[in-house]
C-alpha positions in Angstrom: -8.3 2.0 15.8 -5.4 3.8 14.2 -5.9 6.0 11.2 -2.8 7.6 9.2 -1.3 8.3 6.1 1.6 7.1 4.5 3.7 8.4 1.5 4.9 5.8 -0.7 7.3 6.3 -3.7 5.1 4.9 -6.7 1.4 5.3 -5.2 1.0 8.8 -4.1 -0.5 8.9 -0.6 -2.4 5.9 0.5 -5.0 6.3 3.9 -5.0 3.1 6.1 -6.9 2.3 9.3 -5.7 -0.5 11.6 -7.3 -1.7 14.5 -4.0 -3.6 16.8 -3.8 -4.1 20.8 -2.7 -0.7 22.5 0.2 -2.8 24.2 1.1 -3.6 20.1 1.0 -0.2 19.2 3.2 1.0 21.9 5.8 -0.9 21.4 6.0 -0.8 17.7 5.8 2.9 18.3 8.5 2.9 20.4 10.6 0.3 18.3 10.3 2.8 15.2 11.7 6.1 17.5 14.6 3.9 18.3 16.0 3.4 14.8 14.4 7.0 14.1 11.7 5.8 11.6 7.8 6.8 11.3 5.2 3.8 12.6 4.1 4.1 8.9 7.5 3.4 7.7 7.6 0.6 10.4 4.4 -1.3 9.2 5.2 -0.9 5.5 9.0 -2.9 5.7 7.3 -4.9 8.0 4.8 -5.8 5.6 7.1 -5.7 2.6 9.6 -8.3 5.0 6.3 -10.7 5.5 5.1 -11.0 1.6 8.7 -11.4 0.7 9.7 -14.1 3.2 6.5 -15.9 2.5 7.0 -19.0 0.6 3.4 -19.0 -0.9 4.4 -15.3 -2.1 7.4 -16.3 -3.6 6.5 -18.9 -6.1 3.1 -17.3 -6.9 4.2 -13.4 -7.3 5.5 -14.5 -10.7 2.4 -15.8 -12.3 -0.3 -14.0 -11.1 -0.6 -11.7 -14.1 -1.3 -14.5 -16.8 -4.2 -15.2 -14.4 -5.6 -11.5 -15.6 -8.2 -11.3 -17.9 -7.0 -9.7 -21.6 -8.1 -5.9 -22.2 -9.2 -5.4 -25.5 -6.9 -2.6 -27.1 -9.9 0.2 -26.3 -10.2 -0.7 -23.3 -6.4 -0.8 -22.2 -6.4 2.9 -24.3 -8.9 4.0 -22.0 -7.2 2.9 -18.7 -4.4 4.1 -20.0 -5.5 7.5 -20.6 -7.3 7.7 -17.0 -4.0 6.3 -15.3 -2.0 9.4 -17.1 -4.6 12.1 -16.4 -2.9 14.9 -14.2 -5.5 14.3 -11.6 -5.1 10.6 -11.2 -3.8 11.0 -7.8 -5.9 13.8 -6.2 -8.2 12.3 -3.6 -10.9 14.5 -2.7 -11.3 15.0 1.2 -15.5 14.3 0.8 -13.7 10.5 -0.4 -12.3 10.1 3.2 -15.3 10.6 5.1 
């Protein structure tokens, strides 16, 4: 099992755990020193390369939010306001655990 943390752009930091084959990990470890990337780094264009190739992803990426439920105008205020409070992003170490 692999445990790390990965900064992205738009979402803060994001904690993942994958569990992959030691022989997998080496190689993909080795694959992302090569070109002088991160494994994170590696495994997020990876991932990004997969949804975006995938033809299922493709034609249903650009419906999937009509499929959302309606908020009612309080309710989208009050996500709104918790989305835009300056401690939105903190994750508390406890959280981890």
């Amino acid at each position: 099992m692999l445990t790390f943390f990965r900064e992205t752009h738009n979402c803060g930091y994001m904690k993942t755990t994958l569990t992959i084959s030691d022989d997998l990990f080496r190689q993909a470890k080795a694959y992302a020193a090569l070109r002088g990337q991160t494994f994170g780094n590696l495994i997020e264009q990876s991932l990004r390369k997969v949804l975006l190739d995938s033809p299922s992803s493709r034609d249903s990426s650009k419906h999937w939010v009509q499929d959302l439920p309606r908020l009612s105008a309080s309710a989208a205020a009050d996500l709104d306001k918790a989305v835009n409070a300056p401690d939105f992003r903190t994750v508390e170490p406890e959280m981890w655990k």
